[in-house]
N, C-alpha and C positions, 0 to 999 in steps of 0.2 A: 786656766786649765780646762781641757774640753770635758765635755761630760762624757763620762765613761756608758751612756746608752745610746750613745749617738747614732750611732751605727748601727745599733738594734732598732730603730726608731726610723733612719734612711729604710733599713729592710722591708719595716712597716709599710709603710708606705709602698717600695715594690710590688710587696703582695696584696697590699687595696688595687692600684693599680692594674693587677691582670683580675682581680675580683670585680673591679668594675666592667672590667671589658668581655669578661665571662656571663655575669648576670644581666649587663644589658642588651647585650646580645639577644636572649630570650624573655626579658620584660616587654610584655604586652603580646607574646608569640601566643597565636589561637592553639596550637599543636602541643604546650607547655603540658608536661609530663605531672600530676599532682595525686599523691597519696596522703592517708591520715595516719600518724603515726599514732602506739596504743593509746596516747593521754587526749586523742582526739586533733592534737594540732596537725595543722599542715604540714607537709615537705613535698618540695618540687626536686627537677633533677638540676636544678639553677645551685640549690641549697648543696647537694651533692657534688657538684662538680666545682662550685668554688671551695670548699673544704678539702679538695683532691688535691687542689691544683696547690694552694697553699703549702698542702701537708707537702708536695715532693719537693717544692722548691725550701723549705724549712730544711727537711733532712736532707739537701745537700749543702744548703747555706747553715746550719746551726744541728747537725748531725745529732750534736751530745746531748740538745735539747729533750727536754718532754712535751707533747704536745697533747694540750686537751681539747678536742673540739664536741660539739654540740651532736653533730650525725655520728662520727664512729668512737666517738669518748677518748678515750687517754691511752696513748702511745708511748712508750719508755722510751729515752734517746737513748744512743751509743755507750755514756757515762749511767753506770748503774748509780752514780750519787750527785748525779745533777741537783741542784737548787735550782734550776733554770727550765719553766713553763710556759710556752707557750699557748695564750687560752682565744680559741678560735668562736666568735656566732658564725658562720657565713653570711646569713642572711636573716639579720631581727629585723622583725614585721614582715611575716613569710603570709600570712593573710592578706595586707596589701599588696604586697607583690603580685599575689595569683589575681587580686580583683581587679591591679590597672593602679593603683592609689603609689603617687611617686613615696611616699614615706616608706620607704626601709634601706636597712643600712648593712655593709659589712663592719663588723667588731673585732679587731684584734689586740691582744694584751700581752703583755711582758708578765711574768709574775718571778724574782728573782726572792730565795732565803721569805717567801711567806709574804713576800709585800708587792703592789702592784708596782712597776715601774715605768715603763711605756705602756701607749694607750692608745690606738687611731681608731674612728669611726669614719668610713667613707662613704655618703651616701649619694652615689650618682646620679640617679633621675633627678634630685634636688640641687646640684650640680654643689654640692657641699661638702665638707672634709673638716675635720676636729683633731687632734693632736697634744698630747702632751708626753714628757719623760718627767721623771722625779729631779727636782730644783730646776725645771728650767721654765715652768708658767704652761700657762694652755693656748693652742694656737687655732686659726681657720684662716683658709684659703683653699683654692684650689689644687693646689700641688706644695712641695716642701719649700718650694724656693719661693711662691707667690702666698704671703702668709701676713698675720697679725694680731696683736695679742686679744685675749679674751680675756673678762674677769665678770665675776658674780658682781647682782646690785649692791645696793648701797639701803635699802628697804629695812627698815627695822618695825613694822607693826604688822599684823594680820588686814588690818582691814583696808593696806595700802598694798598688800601684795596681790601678786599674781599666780594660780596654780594648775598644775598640768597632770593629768593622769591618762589613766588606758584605758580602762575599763571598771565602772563605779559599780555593780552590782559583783564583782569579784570582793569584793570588801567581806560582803556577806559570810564568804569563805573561810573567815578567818575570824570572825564575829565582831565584826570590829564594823559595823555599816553604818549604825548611827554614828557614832565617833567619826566618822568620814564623813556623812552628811552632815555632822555639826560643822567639821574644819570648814566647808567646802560654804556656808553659810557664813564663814568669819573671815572670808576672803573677797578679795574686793574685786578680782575677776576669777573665773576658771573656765577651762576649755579642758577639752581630750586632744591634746595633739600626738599622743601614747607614742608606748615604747622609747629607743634612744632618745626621738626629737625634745622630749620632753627634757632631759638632763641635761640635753648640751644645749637648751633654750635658758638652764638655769647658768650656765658656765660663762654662757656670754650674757648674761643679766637682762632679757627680756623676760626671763620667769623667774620666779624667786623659791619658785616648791616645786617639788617632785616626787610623787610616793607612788609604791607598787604593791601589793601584797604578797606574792606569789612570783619570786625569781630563781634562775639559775645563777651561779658564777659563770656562762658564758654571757650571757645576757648585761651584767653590771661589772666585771673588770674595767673594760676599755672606758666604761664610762665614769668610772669612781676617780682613777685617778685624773682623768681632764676637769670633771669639779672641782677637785682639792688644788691643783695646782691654779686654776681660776680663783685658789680664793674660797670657794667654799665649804659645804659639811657633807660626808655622804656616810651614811650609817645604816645597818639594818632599823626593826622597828623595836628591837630591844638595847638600842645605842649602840651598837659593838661597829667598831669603827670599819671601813671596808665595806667589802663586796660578797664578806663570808658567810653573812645570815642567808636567808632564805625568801627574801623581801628587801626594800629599799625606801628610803628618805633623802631625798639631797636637797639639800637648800645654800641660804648664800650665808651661811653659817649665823648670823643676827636670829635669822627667824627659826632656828630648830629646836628650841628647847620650847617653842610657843605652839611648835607641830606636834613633836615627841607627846606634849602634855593631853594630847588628842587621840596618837593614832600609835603613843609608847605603849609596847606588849612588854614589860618587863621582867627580866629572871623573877619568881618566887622567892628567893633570898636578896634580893632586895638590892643586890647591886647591880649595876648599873656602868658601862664603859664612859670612859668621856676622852673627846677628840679636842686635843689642849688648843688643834689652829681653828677650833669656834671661836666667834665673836658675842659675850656675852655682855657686853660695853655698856651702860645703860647713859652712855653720853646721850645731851639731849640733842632733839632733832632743831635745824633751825627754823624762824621762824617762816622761812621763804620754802618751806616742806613740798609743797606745791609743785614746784618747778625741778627741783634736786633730788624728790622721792626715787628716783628711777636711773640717778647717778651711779654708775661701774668704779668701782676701787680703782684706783690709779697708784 
């Protein structure tokens, strides 16, 4: 039986497609239009005009839909009792974008009855694209039809993994900086390759960690659900499962209860969510670790 998002998921994709051809159009343009919005970030008219162009072709392909995007917030569809959201970034990593740095992506997301269900990130200059719908796994290639699966490592220790952030002195923010330069010392690499690339480096298993302190749900839908269906965990920093907190953890679900123990802000009442598709296995590693550390679930 076809999956019933399929077609929400082809649409995806149409609108990466004219979002590509809209934003690169003006990457790298000396003339490029940039103001600060009140919390201090950027926005260009790149950011504006792919979240236009989105929004008309949604209301007339998915009329009944809601649509939530990042520049002009949340739009009611047609159906005053939709379940059905559409959740737009135009453009994460709008800082790289304005200085020339190929790393930023357009973000689009399904959110159907409170749960993500389709997911695309398309990031052009990188000539790369991410994909997934609920039960069908996570994908990249270039286009829908030029594709192949992705899945989280195979990593089970800190001091074998690999970790990816955006920005280390935002930790401070949230008081949690030691605890992040502890994890960040119990990890056997780390880099900043920030924002999306970070997540979707975890989905296809060249990184095993991914933490943020400070997110939107525009920012982390498209990307929660292409880790899960890879195979991994994606949680706030108080465990709650999704893209709902206020902050992010994604990992290839082995290693999250070894990050959480570091960088978990947990409820005062003392519970705690849990994501049942973790891998909490304490099967032993073999003894050839060496060579297989870095093995993708098949």
């Amino acid at each position: 039986m076809a999956n019933p998002y399929l077609d929400d998921l082809r649409l995806a994709h149409v609108l990466a497609d004219s979002a590509d051809n809209l934003s690169m159009d003006r990457f790298g343009a000396l003339d490029l239009e940039v103001s600060t919005k009140p919390d201090m970030t950027y926005v260009t008219e790149s950011d504006r005009a792919v979240e236009d162009a989105i929004r008309r072709t949604l209301k007339t392909s998915r009329g009944r839909d809601i649509v939530l995007g990042e520049e002009s917030g949340e739009i009611e569809g047609t159906s005053e009792n939709s379940e059905r959201r559409w959740i737009v970034d135009p453009i994460d990593g709008t800082s790289n974008f304005v200085r020339g740095v190929p790393v930023w992506a357009t973000l689009i997301a399904l959110e159907e009855a409170g749960e993500i269900v389709v997911g695309c990130v398309s990031a052009p200059a990188l000539g790369r694209r991410w994909w997934a719908m609920k039960g069908d796994g996570a994908h990249t290639g270039k286009s829908f039809r030029q594709t192949r699966p992705i899945h989280v490592s195979a990593v089970r220790e800190l001091t074998a993994a690999s970790m990816s952030y955006s920005s280390a002195p935002s930790w401070d923010q949230i008081n949690r900086q030691g605890e992040f330069d502890a994890l960040l010392r119990q990890c056997w690499r780390t880099r900043a390759y920030g924002d999306f690339w970070s997540y979707m480096l975890v989905a296809e298993g060249a990184v095993d960690i991914a933490a943020e302190p400070e997110l939107n749900l525009w920012d982390m839908a498209a990307l929660d659900i292409i880790v899960r269906e890879a195979g991994g965990q994606f949680t706030s920093l108080a465990g709650e499962p999704g893209p709902w907190g206020a902050n992010a953890v994604a990992t290839n679900g082995r290693l999250h209860d070894a990050v959480m123990a570091y960088l978990g802000h947990f409820p005062d009442d003392g519970s705690v969510w849990a994501d049942e598709s973790g891998d909490s296995s304490d099967e032993p590693v073999a003894d050839n670790v060496t060579r297989l550390r870095f093995n993708r679930d098949d």
